[in-house]
Wavefront OBJ file of the C-alpha trace (Angstrom):
o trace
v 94.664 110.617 136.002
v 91.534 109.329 134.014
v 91.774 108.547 130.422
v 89.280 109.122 127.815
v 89.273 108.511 124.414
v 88.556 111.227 122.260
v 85.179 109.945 121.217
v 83.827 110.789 117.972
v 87.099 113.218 116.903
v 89.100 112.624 113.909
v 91.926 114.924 112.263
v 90.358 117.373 110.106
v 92.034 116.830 106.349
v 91.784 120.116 103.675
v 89.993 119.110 100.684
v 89.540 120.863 97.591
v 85.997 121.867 97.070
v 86.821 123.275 94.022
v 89.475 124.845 91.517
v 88.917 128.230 92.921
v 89.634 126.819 96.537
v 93.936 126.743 95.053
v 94.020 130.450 96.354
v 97.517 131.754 96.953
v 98.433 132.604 100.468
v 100.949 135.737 99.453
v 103.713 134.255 101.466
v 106.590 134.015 99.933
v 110.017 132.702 101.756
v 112.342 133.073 98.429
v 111.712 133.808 94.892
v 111.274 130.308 94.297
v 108.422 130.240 96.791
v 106.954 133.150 95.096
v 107.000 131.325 91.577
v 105.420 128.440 93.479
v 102.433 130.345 94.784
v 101.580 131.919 91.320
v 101.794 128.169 89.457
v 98.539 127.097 88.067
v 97.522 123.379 86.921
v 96.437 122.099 84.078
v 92.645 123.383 83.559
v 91.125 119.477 83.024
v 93.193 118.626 85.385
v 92.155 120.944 88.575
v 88.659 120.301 87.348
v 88.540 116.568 87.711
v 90.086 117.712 91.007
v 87.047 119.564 91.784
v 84.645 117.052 91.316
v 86.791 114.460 93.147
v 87.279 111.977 90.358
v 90.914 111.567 92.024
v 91.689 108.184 89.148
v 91.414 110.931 86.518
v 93.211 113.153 88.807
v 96.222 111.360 89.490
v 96.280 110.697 85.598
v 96.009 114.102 84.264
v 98.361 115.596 86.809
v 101.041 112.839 86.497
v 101.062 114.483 82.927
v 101.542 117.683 83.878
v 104.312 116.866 86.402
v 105.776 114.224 83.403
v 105.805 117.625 81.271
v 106.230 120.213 83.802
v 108.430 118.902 87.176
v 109.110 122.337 88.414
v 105.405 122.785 89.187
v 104.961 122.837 93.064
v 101.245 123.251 92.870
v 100.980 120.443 90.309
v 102.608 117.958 92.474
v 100.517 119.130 95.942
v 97.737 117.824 93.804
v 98.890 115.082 92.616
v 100.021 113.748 96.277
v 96.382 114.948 97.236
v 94.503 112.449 94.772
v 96.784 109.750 96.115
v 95.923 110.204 99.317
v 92.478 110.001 98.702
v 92.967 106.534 96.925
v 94.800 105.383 99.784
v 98.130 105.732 98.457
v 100.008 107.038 101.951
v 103.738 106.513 100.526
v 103.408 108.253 97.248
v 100.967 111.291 99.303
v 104.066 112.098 101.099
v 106.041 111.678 98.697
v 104.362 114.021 96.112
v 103.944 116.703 99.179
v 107.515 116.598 100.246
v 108.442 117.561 96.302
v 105.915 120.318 96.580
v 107.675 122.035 99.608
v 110.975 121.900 97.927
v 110.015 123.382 95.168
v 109.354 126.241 97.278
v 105.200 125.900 97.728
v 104.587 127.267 101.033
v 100.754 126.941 101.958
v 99.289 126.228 105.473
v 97.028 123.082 103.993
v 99.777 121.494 102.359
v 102.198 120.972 105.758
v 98.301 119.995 107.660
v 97.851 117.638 104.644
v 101.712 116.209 104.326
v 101.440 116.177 108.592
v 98.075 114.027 108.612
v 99.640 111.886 105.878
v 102.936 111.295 107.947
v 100.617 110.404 111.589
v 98.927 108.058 109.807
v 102.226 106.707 108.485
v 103.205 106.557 112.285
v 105.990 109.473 112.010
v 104.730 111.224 115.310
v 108.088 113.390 115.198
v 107.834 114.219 111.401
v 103.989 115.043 111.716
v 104.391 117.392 114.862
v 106.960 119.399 112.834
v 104.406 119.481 110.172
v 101.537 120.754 111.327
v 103.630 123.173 113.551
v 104.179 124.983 110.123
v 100.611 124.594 109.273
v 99.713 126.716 112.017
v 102.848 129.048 111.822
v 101.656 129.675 108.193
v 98.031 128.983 108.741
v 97.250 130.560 112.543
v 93.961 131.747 111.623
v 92.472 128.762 110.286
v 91.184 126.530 113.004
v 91.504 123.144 111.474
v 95.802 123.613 111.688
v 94.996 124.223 115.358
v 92.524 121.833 116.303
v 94.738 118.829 114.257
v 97.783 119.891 115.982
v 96.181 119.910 119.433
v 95.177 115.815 118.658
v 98.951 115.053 117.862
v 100.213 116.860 121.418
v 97.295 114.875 122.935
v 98.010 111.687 121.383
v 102.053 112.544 122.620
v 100.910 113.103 126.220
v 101.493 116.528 125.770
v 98.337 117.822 127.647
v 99.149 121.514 128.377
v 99.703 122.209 124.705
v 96.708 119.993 123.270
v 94.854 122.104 125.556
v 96.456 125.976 124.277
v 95.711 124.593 120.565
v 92.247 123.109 120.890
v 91.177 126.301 122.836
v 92.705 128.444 119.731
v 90.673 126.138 117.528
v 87.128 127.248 119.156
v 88.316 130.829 119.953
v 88.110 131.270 115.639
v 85.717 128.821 115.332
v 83.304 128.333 118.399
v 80.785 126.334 116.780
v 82.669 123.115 116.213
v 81.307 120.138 118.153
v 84.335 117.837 117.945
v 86.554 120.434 119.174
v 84.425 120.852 122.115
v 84.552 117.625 122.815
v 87.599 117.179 122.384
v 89.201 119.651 124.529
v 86.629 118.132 127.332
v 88.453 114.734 127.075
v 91.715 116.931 127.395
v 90.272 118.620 130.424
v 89.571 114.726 131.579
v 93.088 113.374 130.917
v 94.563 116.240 132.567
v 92.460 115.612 135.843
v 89.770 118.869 135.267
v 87.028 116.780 135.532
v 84.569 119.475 136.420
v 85.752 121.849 133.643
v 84.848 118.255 131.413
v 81.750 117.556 132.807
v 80.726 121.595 132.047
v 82.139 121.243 128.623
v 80.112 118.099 127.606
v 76.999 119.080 129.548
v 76.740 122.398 127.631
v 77.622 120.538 124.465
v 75.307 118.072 125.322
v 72.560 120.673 126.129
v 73.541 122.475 122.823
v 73.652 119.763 120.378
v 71.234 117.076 122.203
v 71.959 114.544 118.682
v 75.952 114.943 119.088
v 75.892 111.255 120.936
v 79.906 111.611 121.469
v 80.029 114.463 124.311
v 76.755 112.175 125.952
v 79.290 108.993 125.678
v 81.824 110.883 127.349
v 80.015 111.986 130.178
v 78.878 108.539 130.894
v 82.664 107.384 130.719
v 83.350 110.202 132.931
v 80.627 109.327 135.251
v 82.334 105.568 135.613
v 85.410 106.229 136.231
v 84.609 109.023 139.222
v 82.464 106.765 140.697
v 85.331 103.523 140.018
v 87.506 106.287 141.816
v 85.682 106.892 144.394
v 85.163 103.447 145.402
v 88.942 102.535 144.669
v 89.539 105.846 147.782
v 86.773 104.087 150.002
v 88.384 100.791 149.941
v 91.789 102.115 150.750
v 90.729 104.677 153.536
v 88.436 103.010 155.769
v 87.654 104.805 158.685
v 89.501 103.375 161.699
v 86.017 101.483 163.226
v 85.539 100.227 159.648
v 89.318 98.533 159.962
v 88.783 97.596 163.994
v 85.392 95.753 163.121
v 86.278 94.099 160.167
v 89.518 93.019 161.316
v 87.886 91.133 164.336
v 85.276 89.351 162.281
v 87.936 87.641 160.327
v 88.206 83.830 161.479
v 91.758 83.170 163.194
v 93.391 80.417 161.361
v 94.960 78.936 164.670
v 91.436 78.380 166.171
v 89.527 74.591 166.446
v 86.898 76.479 163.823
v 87.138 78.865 161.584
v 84.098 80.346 162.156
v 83.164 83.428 163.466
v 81.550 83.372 166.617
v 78.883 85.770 167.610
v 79.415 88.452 170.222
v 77.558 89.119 172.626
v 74.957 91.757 172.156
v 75.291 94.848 174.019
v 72.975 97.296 175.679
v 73.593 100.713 174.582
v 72.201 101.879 177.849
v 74.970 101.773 180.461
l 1 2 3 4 5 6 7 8 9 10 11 12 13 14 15 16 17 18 19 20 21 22 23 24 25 26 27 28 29 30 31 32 33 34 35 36 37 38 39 40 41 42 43 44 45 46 47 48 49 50 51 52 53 54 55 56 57 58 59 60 61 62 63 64 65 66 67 68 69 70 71 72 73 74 75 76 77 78 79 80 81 82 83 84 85 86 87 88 89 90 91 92 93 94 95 96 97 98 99 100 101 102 103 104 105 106 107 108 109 110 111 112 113 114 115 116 117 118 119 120 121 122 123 124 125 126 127 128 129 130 131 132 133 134 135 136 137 138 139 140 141 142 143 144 145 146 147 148 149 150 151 152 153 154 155 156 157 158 159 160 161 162 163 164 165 166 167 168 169 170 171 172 173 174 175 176 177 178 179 180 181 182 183 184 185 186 187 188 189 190 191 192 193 194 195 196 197 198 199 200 201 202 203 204 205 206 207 208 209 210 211 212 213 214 215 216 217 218 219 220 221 222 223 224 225 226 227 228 229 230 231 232 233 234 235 236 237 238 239 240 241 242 243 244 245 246 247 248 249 250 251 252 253 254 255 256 257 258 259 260 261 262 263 264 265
């Protein structure tokens, strides 16, 4: 089986562009996840949010939860801005509160997920960012993020079923692409890899990734193919180079010419 990396593909985290990007799903579990859904923030404090000042963020919304620790939505956005500052322990932390409280949005299990993989809780973050895409299944970041985690588990088949949902609502994405070409790779398509970063390659001539790939790819078949050669010599190969090793039990140990031979008989 050959092994690529996943060159140039990193797990796709939800920002928010903006205030108005806090849109409610409508999906509500319980009443309690219905309250959740319709909870706004403080106004100063989702706008510092949308322009990404995330000190002034964690600030202002550590107020509102202070005042207000009910507020689901208030909490998602306070574990965002700590995220963002590098804060991984108090990111899940704040996201975990926001689920109990009943908030039930696709980006916050792909955020709390993401957070908990690069925490190094594989099982925690699969579980995750299942529920992104059970709550989420037509937004193709919850699909392509969950296809790296199966990948990064070994689990090829099912990296392979979400990366391919990915590009089937989003074909235009050049990681994904790639990335479900190194899948093809580690699962032993090799052709369907070399078609996927050839067309990429073809397609986006400046996306260097799918062209480092192919090289890779081009390596190790050739490594492989070497490796077979050595091992399955023809028989004549074996004959002749077994009798032009020296025999240890000889005066010399070196080899002695043969005798030519017509090849007229």
């Amino acid at each position: 089986m050959l092994r690529l990396a996943i060159i140039g593909s990193t797990l796709k985290r939800i920002a928010f562009a903006s205030a108005i990007l806090l849109l409610s799903l409508g999906i509500a579990y319980n009443a309690s996840a219905d309250r959740a859904e319709q909870e706004i923030c403080d106004v100063g404090a989702d706008y510092a949010l949308g322009i990404e000042h995330y000190r002034e963020v964690i600030r202002l919304h550590a107020e509102v939860v202070r005042k207000h620790p009910d507020n689901a939505l208030a909490h998602y956005h306070l574990g965002f801005a700590q995220g963002m500052t590098g804060n991984r322990t108090a990111e899940v932390r704040e996201y975990q509160r926001a689920a109990a409280l009943g908030l039930r949005k696709w980006d916050l299990f792909l955020n709390l997920g993401l957070a908990q993989l690069e925490n190094g809780d594989l099982d925690a973050a699969t579980d995750n960012l299942r529920r992104a895409v059970l709550l989420g299944e037509n937004h193709p970041e919850s699909h392509f993020n969950l296809a790296l985690v199966y990948e990064r588990r070994g689990l090829l088949a099912d990296a392979e079923r979400e990366m391919l949902s990915s590009l089937r609502l989003n074909p235009g994405q050049p990681d994904a692409r790639n990335s479900l070409g190194a899948i093809y790779a580690e699962e032993g398509k090799t052709v369907r890899a070399a078609l996927v970063w050839r067309e990429l390659v073809r397609e986006t001539p400046d996306y260097e990734p799918a062209r480092k790939n192919l090289r890779l790819l081009g390596s190790l078949v050739e490594v492989a193919r070497g490796e077979t050669a050595a091992v399955a010599l023809p028989p004549a190969a074996v004959v002749k180079a077994t009798e032009q090793q020296p025999n240890p039990h000889s005066p010399t140990s070196e080899i002695q010419p043969k005798p030519e031979q017509s090849s007229r008989e």
